[in-house]
C-alpha positions in Angstrom: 37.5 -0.5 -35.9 35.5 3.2 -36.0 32.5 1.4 -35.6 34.0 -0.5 -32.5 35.3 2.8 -30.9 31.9 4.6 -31.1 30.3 1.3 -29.5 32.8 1.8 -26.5 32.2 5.8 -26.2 28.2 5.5 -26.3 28.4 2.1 -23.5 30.6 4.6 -21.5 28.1 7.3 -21.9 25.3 5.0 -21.1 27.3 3.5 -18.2 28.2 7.1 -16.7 24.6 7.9 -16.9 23.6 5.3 -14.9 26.5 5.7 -12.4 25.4 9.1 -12.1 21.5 8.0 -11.6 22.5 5.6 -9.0 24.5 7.9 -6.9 21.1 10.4 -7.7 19.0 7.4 -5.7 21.9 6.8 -3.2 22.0 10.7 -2.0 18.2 10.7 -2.0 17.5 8.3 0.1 19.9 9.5 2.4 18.7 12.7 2.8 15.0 11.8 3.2 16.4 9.1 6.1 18.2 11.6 8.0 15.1 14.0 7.8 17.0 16.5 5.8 14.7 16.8 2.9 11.8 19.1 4.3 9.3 17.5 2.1 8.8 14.0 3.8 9.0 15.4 7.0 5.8 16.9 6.7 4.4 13.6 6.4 0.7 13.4 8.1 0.1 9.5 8.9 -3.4 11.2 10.1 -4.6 11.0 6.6 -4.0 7.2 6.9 -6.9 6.0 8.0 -6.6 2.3 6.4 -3.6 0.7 4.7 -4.3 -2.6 2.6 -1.4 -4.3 1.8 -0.8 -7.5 -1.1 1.4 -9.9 -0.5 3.0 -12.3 -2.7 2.0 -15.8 -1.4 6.2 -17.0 -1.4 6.3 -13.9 1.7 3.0 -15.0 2.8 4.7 -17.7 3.9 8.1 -15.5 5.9 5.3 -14.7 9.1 8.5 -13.0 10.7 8.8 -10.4 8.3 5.1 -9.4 7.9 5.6 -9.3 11.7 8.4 -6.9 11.2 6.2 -5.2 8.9 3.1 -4.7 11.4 5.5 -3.7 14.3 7.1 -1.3 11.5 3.7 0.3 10.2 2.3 0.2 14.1 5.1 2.3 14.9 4.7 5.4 12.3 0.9 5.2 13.6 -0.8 3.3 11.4 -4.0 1.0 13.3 -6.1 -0.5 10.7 -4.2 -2.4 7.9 -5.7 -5.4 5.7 -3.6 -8.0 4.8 -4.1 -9.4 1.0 -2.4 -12.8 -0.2 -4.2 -14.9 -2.3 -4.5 -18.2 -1.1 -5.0 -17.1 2.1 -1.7 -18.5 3.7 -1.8 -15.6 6.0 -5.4 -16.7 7.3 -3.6 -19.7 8.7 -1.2 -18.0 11.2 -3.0 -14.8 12.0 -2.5 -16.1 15.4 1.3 -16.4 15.2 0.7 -12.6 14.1 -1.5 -11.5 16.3 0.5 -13.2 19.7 3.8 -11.0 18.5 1.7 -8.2 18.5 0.6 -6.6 21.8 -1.6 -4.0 20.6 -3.3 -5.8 17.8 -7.2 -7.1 17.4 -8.5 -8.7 14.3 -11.1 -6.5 12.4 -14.1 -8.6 12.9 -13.8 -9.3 17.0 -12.9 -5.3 17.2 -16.5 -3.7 18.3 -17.9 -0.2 16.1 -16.5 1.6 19.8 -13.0 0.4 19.4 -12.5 0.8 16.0 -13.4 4.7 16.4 -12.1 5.7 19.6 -8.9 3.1 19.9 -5.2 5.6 19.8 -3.2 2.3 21.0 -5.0 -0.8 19.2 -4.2 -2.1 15.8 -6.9 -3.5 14.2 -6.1 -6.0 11.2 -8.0 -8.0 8.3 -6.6 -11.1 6.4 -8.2 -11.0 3.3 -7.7 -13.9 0.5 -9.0 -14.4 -3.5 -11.6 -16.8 -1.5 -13.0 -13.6 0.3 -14.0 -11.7 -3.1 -11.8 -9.0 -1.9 -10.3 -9.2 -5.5 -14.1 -7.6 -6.8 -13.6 -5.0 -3.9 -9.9 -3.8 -5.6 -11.0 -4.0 -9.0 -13.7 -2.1 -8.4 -11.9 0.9 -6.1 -9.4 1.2 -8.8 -11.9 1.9 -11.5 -13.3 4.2 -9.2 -9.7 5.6 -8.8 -9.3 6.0 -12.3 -12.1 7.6 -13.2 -13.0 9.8 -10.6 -10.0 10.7 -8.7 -8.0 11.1 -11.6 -10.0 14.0 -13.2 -10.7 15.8 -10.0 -6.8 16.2 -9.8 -6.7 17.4 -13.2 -9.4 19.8 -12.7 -7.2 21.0 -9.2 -10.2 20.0 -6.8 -7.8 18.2 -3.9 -10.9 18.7 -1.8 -11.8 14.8 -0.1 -14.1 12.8 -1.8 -17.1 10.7 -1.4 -18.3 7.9 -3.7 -22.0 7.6 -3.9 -23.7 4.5 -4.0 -24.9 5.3 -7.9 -21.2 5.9 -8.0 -20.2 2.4 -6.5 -22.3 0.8 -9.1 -21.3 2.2 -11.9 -18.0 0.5 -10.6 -19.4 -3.0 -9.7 -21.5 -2.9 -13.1 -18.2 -2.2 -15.1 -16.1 -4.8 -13.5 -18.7 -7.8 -13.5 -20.2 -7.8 -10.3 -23.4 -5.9 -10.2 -26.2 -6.3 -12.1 -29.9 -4.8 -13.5 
């Protein structure tokens, strides 16, 4: 029966704990919602300058919400996003996408002028496994790993450029690049 009492008192403990972490997440997001928390509000979308996105190929298949998504990120001031799923389900409707969008072009059709110069235009990609995009992630994310993370270890926060010896290095160690 003491052994049955102290299993109550720590699941209580546990269970207040988590209560307490909820309510932590709860006030949180509230106050970074209403703008109160100073530190998101200094948020500087200009330092977005492309935004790739993976999607699960079940919500490749919801175009509505990825729609809601695009007007969403169009809206904060994102304009050139990349749309991963892959089997490519999104390739199929990109003109469902594209119609609910005014301001939207497709990456290709957008000319070297627009894609530097256009303040109102969305440019997006649809990406799928058949486009070796995959090679393309794996490889920024050793590059990520390796470089990035020690320059913010050493306290550089200065921005970086890969160079192509650099790039390399990253398609030899994934696979992709030989001699």
């Amino acid at each position: 029966m003491g052994i049955r009492l102290v299993w109550h008192i720590l699941h209580l403990l546990v269970s207040m704990f988590y209560v307490a972490l909820g309510m932590t997440h709860v006030a949180e997001s509230y106050l970074i919602s209403s703008g109160l928390w100073k530190k998101y509000r200094a948020f500087n979308k200009g330092k977005v300058r492309y935004l790739a996105i993976v999607v699960e190929s079940e919500e490749a298949y919801q175009t509505s919400n990825i729609i809601k998504l695009l007007l969403w990120l169009e809206s904060i001031g994102v304009k050139h996003i990349c749309l991963y799923d892959a089997e490519g389900i999104m390739k199929k409707s990109k003109e469902a996408i594209l119609e609910k969008l005014n301001n939207a072009t497709l990456f290709e059709k957008a000319s070297e002028h627009d894609k530097l110069l256009s303040e109102n235009c969305m440019t997006l990609e649809f990406a799928s496994f058949s486009d070796g995009k995959e090679a393309v992630a794996k490889a920024a994310n050793f590059l990520l790993r390796k470089y990035m993370t020690s320059t913010a270890l050493n306290g550089n926060q200065e921005e970086n450029t890969f160079t192509e010896a650099q790039m390399a290095d990253a398609l030899k160690a994934i696979g992709l690049f030989c001699c």
